[in-house]
Biopython code that builds the backbone (N, CA, C, O; Angstrom):
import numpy as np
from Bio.PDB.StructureBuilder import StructureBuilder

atoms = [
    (1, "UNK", "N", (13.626, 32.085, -1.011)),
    (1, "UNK", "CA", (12.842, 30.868, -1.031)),
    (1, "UNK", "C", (13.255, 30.062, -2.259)),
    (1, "UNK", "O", (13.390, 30.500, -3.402)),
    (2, "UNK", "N", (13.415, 28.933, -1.875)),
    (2, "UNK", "CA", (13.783, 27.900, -3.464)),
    (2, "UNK", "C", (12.633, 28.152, -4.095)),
    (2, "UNK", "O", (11.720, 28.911, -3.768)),
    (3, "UNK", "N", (12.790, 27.207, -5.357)),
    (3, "UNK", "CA", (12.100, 26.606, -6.359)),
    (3, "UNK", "C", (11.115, 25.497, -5.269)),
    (3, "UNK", "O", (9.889, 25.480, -5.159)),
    (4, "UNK", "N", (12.002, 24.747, -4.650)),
    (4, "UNK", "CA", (11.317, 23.555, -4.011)),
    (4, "UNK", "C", (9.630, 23.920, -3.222)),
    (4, "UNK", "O", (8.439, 23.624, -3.320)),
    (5, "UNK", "N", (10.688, 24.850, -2.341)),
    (5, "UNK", "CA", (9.848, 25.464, -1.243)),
    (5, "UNK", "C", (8.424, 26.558, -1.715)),
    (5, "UNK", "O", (7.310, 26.440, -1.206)),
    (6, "UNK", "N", (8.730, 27.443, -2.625)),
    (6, "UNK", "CA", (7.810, 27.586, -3.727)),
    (6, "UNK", "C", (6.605, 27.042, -4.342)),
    (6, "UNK", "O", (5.434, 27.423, -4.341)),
    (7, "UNK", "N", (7.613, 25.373, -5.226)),
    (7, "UNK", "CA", (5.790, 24.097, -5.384)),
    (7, "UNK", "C", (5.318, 23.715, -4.217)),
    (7, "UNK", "O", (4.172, 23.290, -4.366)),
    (8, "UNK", "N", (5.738, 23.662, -2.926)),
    (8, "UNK", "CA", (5.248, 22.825, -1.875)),
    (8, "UNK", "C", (4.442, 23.885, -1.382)),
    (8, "UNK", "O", (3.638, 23.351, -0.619)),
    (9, "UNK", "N", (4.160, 25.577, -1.435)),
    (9, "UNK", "CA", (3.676, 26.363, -0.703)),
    (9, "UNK", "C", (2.555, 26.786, -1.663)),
    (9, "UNK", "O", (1.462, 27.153, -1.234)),
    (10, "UNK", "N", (2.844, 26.729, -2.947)),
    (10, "UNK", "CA", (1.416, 26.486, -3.944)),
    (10, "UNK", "C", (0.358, 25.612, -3.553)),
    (10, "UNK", "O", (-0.842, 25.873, -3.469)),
    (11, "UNK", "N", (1.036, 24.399, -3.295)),
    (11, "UNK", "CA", (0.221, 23.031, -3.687)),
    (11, "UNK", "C", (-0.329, 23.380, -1.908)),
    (11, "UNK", "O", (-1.550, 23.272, -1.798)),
    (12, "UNK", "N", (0.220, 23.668, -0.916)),
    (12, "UNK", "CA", (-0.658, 23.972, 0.348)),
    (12, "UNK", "C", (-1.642, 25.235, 0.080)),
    (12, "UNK", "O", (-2.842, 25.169, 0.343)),
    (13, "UNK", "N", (-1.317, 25.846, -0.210)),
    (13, "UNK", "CA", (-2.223, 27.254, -0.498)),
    (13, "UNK", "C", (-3.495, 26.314, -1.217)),
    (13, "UNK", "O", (-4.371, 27.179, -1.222)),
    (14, "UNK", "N", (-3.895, 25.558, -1.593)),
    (14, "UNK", "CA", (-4.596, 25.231, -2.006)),
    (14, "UNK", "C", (-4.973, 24.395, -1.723)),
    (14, "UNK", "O", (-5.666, 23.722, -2.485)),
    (15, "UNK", "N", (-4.635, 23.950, -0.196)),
    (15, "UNK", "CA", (-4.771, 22.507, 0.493)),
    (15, "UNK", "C", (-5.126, 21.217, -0.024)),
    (15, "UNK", "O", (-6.010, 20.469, 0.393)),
    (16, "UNK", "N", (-4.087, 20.991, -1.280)),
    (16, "UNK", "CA", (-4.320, 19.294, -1.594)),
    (16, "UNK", "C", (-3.274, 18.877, -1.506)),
    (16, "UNK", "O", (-2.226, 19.495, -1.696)),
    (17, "UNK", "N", (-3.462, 17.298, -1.077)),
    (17, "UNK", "CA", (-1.834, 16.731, -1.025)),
    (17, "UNK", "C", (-1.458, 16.397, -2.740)),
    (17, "UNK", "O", (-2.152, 16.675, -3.719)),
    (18, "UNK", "N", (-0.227, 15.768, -2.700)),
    (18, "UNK", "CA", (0.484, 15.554, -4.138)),
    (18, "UNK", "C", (-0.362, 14.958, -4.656)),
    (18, "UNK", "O", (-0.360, 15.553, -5.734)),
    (19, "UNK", "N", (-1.320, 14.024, -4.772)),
    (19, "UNK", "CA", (-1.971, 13.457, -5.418)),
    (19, "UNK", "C", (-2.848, 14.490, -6.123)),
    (19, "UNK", "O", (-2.862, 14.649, -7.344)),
    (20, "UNK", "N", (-3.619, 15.216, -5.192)),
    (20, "UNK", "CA", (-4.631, 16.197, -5.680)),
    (20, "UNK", "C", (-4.194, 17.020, -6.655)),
    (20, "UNK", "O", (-4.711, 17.167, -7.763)),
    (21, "UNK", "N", (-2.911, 17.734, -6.085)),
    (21, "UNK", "CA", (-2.320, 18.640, -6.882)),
    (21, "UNK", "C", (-1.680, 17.565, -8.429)),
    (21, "UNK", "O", (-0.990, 17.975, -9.362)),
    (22, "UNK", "N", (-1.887, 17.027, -8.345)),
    (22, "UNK", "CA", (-1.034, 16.140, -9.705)),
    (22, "UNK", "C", (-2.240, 16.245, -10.460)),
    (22, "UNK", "O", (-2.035, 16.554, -11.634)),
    (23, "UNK", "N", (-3.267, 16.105, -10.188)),
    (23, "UNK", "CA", (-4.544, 15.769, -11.166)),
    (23, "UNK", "C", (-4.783, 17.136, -11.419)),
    (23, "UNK", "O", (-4.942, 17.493, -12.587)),
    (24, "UNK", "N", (-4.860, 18.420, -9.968)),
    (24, "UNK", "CA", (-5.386, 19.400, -10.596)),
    (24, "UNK", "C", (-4.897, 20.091, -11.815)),
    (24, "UNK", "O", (-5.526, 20.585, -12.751)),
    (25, "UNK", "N", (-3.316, 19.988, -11.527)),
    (25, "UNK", "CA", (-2.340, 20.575, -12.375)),
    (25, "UNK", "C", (-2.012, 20.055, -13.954)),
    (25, "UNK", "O", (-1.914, 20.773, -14.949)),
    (26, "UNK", "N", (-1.875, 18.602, -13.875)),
    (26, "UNK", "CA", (-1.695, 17.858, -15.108)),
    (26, "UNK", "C", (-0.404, 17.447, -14.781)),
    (26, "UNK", "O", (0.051, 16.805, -15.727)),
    (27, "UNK", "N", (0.366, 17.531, -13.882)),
    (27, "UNK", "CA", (2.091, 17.042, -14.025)),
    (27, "UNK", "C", (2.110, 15.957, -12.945)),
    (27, "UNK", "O", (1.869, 16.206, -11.764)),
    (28, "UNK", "N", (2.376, 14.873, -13.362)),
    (28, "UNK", "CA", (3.061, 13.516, -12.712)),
    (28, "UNK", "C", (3.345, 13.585, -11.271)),
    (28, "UNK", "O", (4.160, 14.438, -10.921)),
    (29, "UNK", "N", (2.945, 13.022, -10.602)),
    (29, "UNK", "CA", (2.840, 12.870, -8.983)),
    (29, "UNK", "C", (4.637, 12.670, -8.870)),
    (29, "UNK", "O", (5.155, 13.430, -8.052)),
    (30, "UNK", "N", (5.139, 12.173, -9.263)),
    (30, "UNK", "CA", (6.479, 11.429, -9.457)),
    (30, "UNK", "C", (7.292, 12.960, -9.430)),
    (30, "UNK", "O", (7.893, 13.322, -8.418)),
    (31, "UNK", "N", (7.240, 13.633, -10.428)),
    (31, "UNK", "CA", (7.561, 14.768, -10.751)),
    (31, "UNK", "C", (7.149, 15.910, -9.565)),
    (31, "UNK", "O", (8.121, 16.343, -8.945)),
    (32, "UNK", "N", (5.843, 16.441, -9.183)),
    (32, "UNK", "CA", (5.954, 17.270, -7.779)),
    (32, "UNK", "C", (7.105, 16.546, -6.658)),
    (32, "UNK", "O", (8.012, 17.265, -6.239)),
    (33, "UNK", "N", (7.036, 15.436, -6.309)),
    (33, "UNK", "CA", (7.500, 14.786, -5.137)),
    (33, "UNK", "C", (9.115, 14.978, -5.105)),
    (33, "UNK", "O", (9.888, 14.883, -4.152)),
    (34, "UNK", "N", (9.432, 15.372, -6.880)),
    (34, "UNK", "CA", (10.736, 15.403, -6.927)),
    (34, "UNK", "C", (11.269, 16.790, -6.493)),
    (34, "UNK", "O", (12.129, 16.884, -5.618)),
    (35, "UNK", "N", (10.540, 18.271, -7.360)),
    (35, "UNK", "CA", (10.526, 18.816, -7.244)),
    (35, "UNK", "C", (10.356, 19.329, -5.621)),
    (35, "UNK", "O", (10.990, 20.347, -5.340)),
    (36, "UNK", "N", (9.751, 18.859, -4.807)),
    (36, "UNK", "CA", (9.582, 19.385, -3.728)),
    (36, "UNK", "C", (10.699, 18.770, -2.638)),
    (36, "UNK", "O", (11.095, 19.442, -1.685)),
    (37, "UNK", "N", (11.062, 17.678, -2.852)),
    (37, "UNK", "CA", (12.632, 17.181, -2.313)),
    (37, "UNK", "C", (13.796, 17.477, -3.081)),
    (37, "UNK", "O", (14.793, 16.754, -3.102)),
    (38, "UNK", "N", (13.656, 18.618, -3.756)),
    (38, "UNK", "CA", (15.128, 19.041, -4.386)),
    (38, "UNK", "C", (15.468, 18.337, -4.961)),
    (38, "UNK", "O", (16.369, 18.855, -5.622)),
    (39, "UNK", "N", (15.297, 16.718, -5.385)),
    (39, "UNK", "CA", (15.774, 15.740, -6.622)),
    (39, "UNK", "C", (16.308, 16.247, -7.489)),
    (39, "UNK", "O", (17.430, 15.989, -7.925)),
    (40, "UNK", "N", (15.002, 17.631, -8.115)),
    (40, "UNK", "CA", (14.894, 17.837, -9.168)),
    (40, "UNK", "C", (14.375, 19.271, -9.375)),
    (40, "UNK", "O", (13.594, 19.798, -8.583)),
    (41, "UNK", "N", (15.002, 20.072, -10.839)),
    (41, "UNK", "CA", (14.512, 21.371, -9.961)),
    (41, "UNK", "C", (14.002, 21.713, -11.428)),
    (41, "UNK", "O", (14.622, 21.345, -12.425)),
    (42, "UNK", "N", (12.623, 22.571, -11.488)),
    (42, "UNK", "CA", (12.368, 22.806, -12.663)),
    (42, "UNK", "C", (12.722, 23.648, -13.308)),
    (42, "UNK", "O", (13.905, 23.843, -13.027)),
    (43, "UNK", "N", (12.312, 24.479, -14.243)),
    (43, "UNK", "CA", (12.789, 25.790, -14.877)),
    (43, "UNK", "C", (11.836, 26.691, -13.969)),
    (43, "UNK", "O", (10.852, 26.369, -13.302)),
    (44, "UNK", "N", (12.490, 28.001, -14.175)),
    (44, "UNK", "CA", (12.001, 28.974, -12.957)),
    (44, "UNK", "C", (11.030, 29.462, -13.596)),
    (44, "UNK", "O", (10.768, 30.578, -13.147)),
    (45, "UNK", "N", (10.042, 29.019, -14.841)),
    (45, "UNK", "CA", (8.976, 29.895, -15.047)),
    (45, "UNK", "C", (8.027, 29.118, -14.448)),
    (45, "UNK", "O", (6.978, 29.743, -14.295)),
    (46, "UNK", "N", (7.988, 27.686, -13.942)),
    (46, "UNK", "CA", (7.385, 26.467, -13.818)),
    (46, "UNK", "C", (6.417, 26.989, -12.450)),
    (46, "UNK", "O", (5.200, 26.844, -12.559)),
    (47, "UNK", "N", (6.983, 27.601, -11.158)),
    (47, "UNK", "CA", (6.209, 28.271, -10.052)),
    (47, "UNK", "C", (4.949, 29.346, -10.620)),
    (47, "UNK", "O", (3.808, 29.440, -10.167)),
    (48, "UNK", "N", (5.312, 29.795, -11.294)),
    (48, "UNK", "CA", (5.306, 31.175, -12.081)),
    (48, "UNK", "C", (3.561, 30.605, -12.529)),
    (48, "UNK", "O", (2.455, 30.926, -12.095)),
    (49, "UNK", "N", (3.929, 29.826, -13.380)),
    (49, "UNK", "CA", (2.408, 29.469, -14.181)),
    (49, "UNK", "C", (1.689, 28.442, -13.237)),
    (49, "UNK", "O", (0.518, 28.121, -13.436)),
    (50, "UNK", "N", (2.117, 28.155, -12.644)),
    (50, "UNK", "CA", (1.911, 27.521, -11.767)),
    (50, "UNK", "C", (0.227, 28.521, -10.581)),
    (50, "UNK", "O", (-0.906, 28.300, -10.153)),
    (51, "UNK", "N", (1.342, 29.626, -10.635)),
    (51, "UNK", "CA", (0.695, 30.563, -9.659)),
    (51, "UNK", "C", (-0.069, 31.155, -10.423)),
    (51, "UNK", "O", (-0.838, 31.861, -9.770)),
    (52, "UNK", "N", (-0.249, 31.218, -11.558)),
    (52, "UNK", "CA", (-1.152, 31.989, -12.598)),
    (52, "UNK", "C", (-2.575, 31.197, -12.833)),
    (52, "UNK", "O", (-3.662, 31.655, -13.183)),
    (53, "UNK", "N", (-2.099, 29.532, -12.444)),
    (53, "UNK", "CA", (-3.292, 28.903, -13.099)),
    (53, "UNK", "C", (-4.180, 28.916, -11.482)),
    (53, "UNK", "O", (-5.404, 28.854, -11.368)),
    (54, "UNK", "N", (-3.446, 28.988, -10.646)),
    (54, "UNK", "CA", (-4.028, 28.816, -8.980)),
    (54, "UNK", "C", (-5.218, 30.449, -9.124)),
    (54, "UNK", "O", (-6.408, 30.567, -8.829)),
    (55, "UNK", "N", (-4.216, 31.478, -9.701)),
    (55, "UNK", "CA", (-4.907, 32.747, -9.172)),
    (55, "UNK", "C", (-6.568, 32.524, -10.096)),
    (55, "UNK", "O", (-7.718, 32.672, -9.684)),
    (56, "UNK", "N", (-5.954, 32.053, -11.681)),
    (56, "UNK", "CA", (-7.010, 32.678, -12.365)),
    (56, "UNK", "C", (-8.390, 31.883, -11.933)),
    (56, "UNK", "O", (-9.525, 32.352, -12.003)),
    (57, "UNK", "N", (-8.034, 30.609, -11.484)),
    (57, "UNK", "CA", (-9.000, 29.739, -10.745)),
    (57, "UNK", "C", (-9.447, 30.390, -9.809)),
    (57, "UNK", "O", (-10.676, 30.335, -9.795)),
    (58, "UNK", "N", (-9.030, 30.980, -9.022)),
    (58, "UNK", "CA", (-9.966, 32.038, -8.114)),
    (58, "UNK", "C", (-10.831, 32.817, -8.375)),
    (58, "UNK", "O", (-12.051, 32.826, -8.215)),
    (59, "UNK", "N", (-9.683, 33.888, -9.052)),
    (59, "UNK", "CA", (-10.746, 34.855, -9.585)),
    (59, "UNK", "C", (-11.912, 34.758, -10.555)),
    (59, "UNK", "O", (-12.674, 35.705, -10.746)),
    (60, "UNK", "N", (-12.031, 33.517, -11.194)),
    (60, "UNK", "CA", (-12.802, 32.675, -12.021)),
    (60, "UNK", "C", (-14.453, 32.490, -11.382)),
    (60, "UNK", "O", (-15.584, 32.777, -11.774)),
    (61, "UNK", "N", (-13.817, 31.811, -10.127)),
    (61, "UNK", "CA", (-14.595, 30.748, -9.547)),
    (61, "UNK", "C", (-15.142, 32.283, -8.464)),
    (61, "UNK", "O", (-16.326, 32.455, -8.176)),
    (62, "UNK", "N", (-14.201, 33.087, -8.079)),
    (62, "UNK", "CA", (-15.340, 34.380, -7.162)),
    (62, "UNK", "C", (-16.518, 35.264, -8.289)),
    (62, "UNK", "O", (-17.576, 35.820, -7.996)),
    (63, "UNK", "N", (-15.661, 35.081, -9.977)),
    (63, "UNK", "CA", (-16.737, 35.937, -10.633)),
    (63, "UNK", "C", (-18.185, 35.090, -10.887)),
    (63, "UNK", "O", (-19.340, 35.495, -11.016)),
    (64, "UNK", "N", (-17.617, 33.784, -10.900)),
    (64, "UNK", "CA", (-18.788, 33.101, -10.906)),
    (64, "UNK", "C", (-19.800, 33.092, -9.638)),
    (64, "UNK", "O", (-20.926, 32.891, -10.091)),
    (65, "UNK", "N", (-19.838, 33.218, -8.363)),
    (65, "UNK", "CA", (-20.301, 33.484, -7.189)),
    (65, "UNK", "C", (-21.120, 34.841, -7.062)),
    (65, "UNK", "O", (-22.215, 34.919, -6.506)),
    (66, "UNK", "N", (-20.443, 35.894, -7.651)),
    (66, "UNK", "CA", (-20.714, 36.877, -7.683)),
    (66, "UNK", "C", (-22.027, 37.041, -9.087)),
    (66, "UNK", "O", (-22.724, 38.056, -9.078)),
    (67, "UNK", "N", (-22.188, 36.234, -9.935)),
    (67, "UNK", "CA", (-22.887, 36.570, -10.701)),
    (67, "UNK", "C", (-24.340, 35.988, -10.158)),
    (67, "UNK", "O", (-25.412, 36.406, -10.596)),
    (68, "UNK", "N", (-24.242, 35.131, -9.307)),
    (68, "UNK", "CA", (-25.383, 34.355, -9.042)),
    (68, "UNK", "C", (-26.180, 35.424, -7.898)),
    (68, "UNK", "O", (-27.259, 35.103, -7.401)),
]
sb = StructureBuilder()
sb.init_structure("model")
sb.init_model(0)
sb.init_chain("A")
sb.init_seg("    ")
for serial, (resi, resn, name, xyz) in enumerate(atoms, 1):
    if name == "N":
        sb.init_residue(resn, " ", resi, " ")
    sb.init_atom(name, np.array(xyz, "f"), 0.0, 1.0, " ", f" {name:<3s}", serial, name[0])
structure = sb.get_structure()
């Protein structure tokens, strides 16, 4: 699997389009759109934290559910 194919399967796993994902994330709408048409390819830790900030938001947001 690319790099490309990678941000585009994050940003669905989490069903927002580029816009959403630009705000959730902090990185430039300009910048996903590139990244996800191969324009432009980031450094390979970029998926990586990417997927770290998606998970810990989960597991965050289930411990919070769970406490109530």
């Amino acid at each position: 699997m690319s790099i490309a194919e990678r941000i585009t399967e994050l940003r669905e796993s989490v069903g927002e389009n580029r816009s959403e994902f630009s705000k959730h994330t902090g990185i430039p709408v300009r910048t996903i759109e590139d990244w996800e048409a191969g324009r432009r390819t980031p450094p390979e830790y970029i998926p990586r934290l990417i997927a770290y900030q998606l998970k810990y938001e989960e597991l965050t947001k289930k411990g919070k559910t769970e406490k109530k």
